[in-house]
Structure formats: structure tokens, C-alpha cells
C-alpha angles and dihedrals in degrees: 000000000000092000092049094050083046081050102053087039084055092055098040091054092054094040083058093045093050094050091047093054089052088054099049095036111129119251125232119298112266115269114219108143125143093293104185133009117188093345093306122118096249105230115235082232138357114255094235092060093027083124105038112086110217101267117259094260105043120141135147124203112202122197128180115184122192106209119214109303097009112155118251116243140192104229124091100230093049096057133086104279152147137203135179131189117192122198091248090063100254109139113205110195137179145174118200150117086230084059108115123162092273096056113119105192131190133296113271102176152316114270127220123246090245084049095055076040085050094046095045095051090047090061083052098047087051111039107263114103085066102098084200092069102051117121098175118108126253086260116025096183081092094068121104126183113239129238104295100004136111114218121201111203108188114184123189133191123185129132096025085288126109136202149164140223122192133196132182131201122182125211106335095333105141108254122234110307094224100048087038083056099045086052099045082050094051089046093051091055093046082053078243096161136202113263119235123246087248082058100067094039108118117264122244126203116190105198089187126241120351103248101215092058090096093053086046087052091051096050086051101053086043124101108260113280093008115126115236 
């Protein structure tokens, strides 16, 4: 009698602990990788590199430069910025006209491992993850944007190698749709929005009557050469 009541106690305490475990299971990892780009669902990876992992020392550094009267412009490609990804995740993003190459800017966030998968295929889907391609200089710290021009610099390190690729666009020529594409990735994932046409409009500043124009009104009703 005594073992079948142990029994059924025995039941009835793993039929509690499996109920308790379904009910503090952890969900599913949040899901926040780049959704959309340009109205396209954005892949997780592309299929040509679905089986290659992103290699351990990965890392890109984007920099777009506005030269001296270069028009500002809505989109976030197009504006002054720079972004960095390290190999461990970590996503470092920034949007000023003090911005140069050597700018290291804050920490925006922590990247998931899809989302390094997703970057690296997107080097590969574009063009970028192939070294023979490359245009940019051994050291593009050198590079400066003309008047009027907006210079992309993408540097990418995997495999212990590293290389550049470098775009211009002059005035509001459209820049180069796949680096365009690479920045506009990296500021989707930093939350770096577009701006809104009210948002470039010139800032005005109304500082209220000027206060000397009654003494001006009173020298000029005065006799000439007489003191007010």
C-alpha cells in the first residue's frame, strides 16, 4: 500500500515539475534583424554563401564624407556618417559633419550572429567580399571628398586580409547603388534614420524690433546738425 501511494507521489511530483518547466521555458530569441531595404524582404543570408559562416575576424568600416558645398540630402546614405562592425558584434554608428575616416564613434548596439551571417553575405552579394576588386588606397585616411562631392570609403577585414573600396558622387548624382546599399544596411541596423524635407530647411532666428530705430526716427526728424 505504502509503495503504491510513494509511487503515485512520485508521479504527481514529476507531472508538477514538468508543468512548471512549460510554463518558464524560454520563448524564442528575439528577432530583430534588417526587415526590409528598399521595400525587399532583406534575406538572413544570401543563398551563394548560405554555408559559409562569416569568418572570426570580420569587420567592415563605412565612411561617407560631404565635401564643401555639397547639397544636403534625405537620405541616409547620402549624409555625412560613419560605421564601424567589429568581429565581436558590436556595431559603432555615427551621423556628423565633424565625422572623418579616422572617426571612431560610440557603441550602438550588439549585433546578432545572423545579422554578422547577413553582413558578410551582403559583401558577397555585392561585390565586396572579393579583395580583386578593391579600388581604395593602402591607407584611406588620406582621402578627402572634393568640393561638392560625396566620397564612400568600405573597408573590409576577414581572413587576416584587408581591403577598400571607394565611390564619388558630385553634386546630387546618386551614389553607387551597392555601397549605397552596404551604408543604408549598416544605418538600419544603428536605428540612423532618413531626415524629413522640414528638417534641412534653414533656421531662422527673429531677435524682435531693433531697438535703435527710434533714435534713428528722431535724427532724422531733427534739424541738420542738431543733436537729438
Amino acid at each position: 500500500m505504502r509503495s503504491r501511494l510513494a509511487r503515485a507521489a512520485r508521479r504527481a511530483a514529476a507531472a508538477t515539475l514538468l508543468a512548471l518547466a512549460a510554463c518558464t521555458a524560454p520563448g524564442p530569441a528575439p528577432d530583430d534583424r534588417v526587415g526590409t531595404l528598399d521595400g525587399e524582404p532583406a534575406p538572413a543570408e544570401s543563398p551563394a554563401l548560405a554555408d559559409e559562416r562569416f569568418p572570426a575576424d570580420f569587420s567592415i568600416d563605412a565612411t561617407v564624407l560631404l565635401g564643401r558645398k555639397a547639397p544636403p540630402m534625405l537620405a541616409v546614405q547620402d549624409r555625412q556618417s560613419k560605421y564601424v562592425v567589429l568581429p565581436d558584434g558590436s556595431l559603432h554608428a555615427d551621423l556628423s559633419p565633424f565625422i572623418d575616416v579616422s572617426t571612431r564613434p560610440g557603441r550602438s548596439r550588439w549585433l546578432y550572429d545572423d545579422q554578422m551571417q547577413y553582413l558578410w553575405a551582403l559583401c558577397g552579394d555585392l561585390g565586396f567580399g572579393d579583395e580583386s576588386r578593391a579600388n581604395g588606397p593602402a591607407n584611406p585616411d588620406t582621402l578627402r571628398p572634393a568640393v561638392g562631392e560625396r566620397l564612400a570609403i568600405l573597408t573590409i577585414r576577414a581572413g587576416g586580409r584587408t581591403w577598400s573600396f571607394v565611390r564619388r558622387a558630385i553634386d546630387e548624382e546618386p551614389m553607387d547603388a551597392a555601397i549605397a546599399r552596404m551604408v543604408r544596411t549598416l544605418a538600419i541596423l544603428a536605428w540612423l534614420p532618413d531626415l524629413r524635407p522640414d528638417e534641412v530647411l534653414p533656421e531662422r532666428y527673429d531677435f524682435g524690433p531693433d531697438p535703435y530705430a527710434v533714435y534713428r526716427e528722431i535724427r532724422a526728424r531733427s534739424p541738420r546738425g542738431a543733436r537729438p
